[in-house]
C-alpha positions as a Python dict, from the first residue, in 0.01 Angstrom:
ca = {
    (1, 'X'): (0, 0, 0),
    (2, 'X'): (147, 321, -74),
    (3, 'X'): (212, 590, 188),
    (4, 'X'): (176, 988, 182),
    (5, 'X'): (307, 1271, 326),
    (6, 'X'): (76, 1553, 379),
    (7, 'X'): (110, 1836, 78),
    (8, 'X'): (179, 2179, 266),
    (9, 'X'): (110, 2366, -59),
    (10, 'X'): (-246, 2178, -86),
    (11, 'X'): (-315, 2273, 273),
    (12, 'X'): (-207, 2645, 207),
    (13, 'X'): (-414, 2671, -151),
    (14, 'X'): (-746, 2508, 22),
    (15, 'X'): (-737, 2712, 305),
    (16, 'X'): (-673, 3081, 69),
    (17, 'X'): (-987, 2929, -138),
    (18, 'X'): (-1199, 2854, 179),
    (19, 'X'): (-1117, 3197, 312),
    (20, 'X'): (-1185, 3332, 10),
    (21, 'X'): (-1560, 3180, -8),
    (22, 'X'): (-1404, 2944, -324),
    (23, 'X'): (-1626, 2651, -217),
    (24, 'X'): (-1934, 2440, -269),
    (25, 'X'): (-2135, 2340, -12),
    (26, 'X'): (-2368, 2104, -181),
    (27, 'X'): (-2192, 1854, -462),
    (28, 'X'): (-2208, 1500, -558),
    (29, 'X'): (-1848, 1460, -560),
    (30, 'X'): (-1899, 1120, -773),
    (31, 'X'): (-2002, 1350, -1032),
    (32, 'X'): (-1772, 1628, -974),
    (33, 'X'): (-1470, 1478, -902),
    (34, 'X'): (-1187, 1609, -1169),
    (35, 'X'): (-1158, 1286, -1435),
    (36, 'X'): (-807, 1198, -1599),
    (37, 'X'): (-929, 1453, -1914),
    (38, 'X'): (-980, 1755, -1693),
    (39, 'X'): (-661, 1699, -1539),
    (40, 'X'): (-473, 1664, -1849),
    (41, 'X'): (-647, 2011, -2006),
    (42, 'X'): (-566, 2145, -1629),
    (43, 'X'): (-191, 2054, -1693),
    (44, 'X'): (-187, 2182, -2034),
    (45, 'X'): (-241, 2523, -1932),
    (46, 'X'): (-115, 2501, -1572),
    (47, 'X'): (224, 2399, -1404),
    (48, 'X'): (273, 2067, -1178),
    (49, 'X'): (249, 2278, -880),
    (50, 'X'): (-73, 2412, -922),
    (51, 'X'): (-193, 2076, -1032),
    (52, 'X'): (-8, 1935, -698),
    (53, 'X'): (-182, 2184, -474),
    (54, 'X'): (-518, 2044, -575),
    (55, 'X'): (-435, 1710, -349),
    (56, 'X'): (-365, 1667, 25),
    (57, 'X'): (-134, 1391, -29),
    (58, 'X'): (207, 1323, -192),
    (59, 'X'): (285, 988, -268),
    (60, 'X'): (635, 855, -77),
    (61, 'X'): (845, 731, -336),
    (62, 'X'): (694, 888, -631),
    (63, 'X'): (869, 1114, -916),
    (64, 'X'): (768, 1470, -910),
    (65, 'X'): (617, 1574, -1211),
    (66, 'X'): (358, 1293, -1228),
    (67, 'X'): (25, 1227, -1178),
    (68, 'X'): (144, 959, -963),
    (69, 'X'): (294, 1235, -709),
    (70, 'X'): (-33, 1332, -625),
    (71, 'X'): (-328, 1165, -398),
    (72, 'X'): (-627, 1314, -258),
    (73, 'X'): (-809, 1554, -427),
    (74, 'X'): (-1016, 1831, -267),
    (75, 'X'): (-1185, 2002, -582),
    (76, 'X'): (-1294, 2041, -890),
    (77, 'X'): (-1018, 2249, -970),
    (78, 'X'): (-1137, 2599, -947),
    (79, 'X'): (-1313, 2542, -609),
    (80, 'X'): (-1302, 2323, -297),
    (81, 'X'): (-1638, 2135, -236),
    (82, 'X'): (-1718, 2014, 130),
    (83, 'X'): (-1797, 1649, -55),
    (84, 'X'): (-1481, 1640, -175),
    (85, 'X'): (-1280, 1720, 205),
    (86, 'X'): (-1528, 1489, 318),
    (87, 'X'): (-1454, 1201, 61),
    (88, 'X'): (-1089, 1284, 126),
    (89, 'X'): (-1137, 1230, 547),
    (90, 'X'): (-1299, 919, 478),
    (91, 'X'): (-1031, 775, 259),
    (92, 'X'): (-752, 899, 488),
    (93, 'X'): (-919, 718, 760),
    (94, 'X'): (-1018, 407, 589),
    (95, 'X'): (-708, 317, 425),
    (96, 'X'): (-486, 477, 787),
    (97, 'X'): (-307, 796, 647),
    (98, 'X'): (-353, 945, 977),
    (99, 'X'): (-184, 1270, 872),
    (100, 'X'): (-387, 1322, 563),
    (101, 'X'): (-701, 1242, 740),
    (102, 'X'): (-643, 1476, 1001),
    (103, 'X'): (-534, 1778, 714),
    (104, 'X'): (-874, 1724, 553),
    (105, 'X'): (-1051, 1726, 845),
    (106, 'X'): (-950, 2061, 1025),
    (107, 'X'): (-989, 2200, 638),
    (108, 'X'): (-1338, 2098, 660),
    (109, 'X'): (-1408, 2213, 989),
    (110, 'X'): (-1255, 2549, 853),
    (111, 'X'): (-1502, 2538, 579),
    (112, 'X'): (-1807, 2470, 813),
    (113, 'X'): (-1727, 2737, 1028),
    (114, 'X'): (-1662, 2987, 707),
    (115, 'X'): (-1994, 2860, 584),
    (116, 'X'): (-2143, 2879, 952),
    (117, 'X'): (-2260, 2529, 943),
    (118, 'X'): (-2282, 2406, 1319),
}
């Protein structure tokens, strides 16, 4: 099973967008989820750092500059939605990437409490 280190840049870029009011509240994140073409049109026209601070979680071991690098995705790539912080708690926690499950969750309590959800 792989293993990942928490992505401080992620963590940073989430939390500007949250702050910022860059979310969505209510989202299927099955259907919202970015798919292997948005990503590749995102990386045509963006760098590997801005794709990388889309995801929580950087794969141990993996080559930087690859798709492989990155784990855990927040958004849809212009926003953060709440199902996606929530999917990415529940993997975290399922699979025990204790550090990435914790990241995602005080990001989504940041988000409730932006969004005054109680």
């Amino acid at each position: 099973m792989a293993t990942y280190d928490v992505n401080p840049a992620a963590v940073a870029h989430a939390r500007r967008l949250i702050d910022g009011r860059q979310y969505v509240l209510d989202s299927d994140w099955g259907q919202v989820q970015p798919r292997a073409e948005d990503e590749n049109a995102y990386l045509e026209r963006h760098s590997w750092d801005d794709y990388g601070a889309w995801h929580l979680g950087l794969t141990e071991g993996a080559n930087d500059g690859t798709k492989a690098r990155y784990a855990f995705v927040y958004g849809d790539l212009r926003r953060v939605h709440r199902s996606g912080l929530i999917a990415c708690v529940y993997r975290a926690s399922e699979w025990r990437h204790k550090a990435v499950e914790l990241a995602a969750h005080d990001l989504l309590q940041r988000l409730d409490q932006m969004a005054g959800i109680d």
